[in-house]
C-alpha positions in Angstrom: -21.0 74.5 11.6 -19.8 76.6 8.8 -19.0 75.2 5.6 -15.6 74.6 4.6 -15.7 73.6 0.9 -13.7 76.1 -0.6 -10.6 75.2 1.7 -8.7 72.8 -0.2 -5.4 71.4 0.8 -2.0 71.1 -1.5 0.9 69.1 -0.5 4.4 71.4 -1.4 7.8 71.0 -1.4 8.3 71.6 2.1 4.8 70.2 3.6 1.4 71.5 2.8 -1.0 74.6 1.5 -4.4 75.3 2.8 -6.0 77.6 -0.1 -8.9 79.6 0.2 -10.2 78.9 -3.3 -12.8 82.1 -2.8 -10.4 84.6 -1.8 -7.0 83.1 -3.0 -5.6 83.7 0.6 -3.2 80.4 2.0 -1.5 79.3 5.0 1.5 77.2 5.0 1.3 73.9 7.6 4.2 71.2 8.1 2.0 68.7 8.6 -1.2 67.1 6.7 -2.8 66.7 10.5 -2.2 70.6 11.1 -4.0 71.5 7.9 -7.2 68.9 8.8 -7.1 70.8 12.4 -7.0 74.5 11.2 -10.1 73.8 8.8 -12.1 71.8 12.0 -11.3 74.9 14.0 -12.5 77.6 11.2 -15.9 74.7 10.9 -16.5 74.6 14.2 -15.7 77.9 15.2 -12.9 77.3 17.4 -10.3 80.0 18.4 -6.8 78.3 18.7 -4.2 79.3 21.5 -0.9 79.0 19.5 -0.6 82.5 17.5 0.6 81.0 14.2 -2.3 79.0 14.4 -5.2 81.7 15.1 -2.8 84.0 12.0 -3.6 81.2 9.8 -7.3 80.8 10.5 -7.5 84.4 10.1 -6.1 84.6 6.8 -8.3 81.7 5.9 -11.5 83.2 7.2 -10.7 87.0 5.9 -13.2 88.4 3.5 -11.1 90.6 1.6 -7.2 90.8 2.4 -6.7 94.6 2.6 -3.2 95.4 0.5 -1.5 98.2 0.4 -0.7 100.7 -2.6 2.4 99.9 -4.7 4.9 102.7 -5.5 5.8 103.5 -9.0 8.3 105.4 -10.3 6.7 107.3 -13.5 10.3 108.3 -14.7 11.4 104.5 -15.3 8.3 103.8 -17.1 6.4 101.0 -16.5 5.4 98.0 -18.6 2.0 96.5 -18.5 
């Protein structure tokens, strides 16, 4: 069993967040009963079949979200 602390859920607007509080990374559900299943698959290790739902426990499980470089244009100038 792996511990699942820092997965917190957040109801929205249109359903619900589940937030990775270490990494900042989140997954959008519809349901409450889809966010309590993606964190029991991620605690008990258990690979999903639907795609969306192996994406999001992916995202959640992901050390570090590689992102890729952000074009600026130097002419325009750029406020900090």
């Amino acid at each position: 069993m792996i511990n699942v602390a820092h997965l917190k859920v957040k109801k929205i607007r249109k359903g619900f967040l589940v937030v990775n509080t270490k990494t900042g990374n989140h997954t959008h559900m519809r349901s409450k009963y889809g966010c309590y299943c993606i964190i029991k698959f991620i605690r008990e290790g258990i690979e999903p079949d639907n795609p969306y739902l192996q994406e999001s426990k992916r995202r959640l499980t992901v050390e570090r979200e590689w992102r890729k470089d952000r074009y600026i244009n130097i002419q325009k100038g750029v406020r900090e």
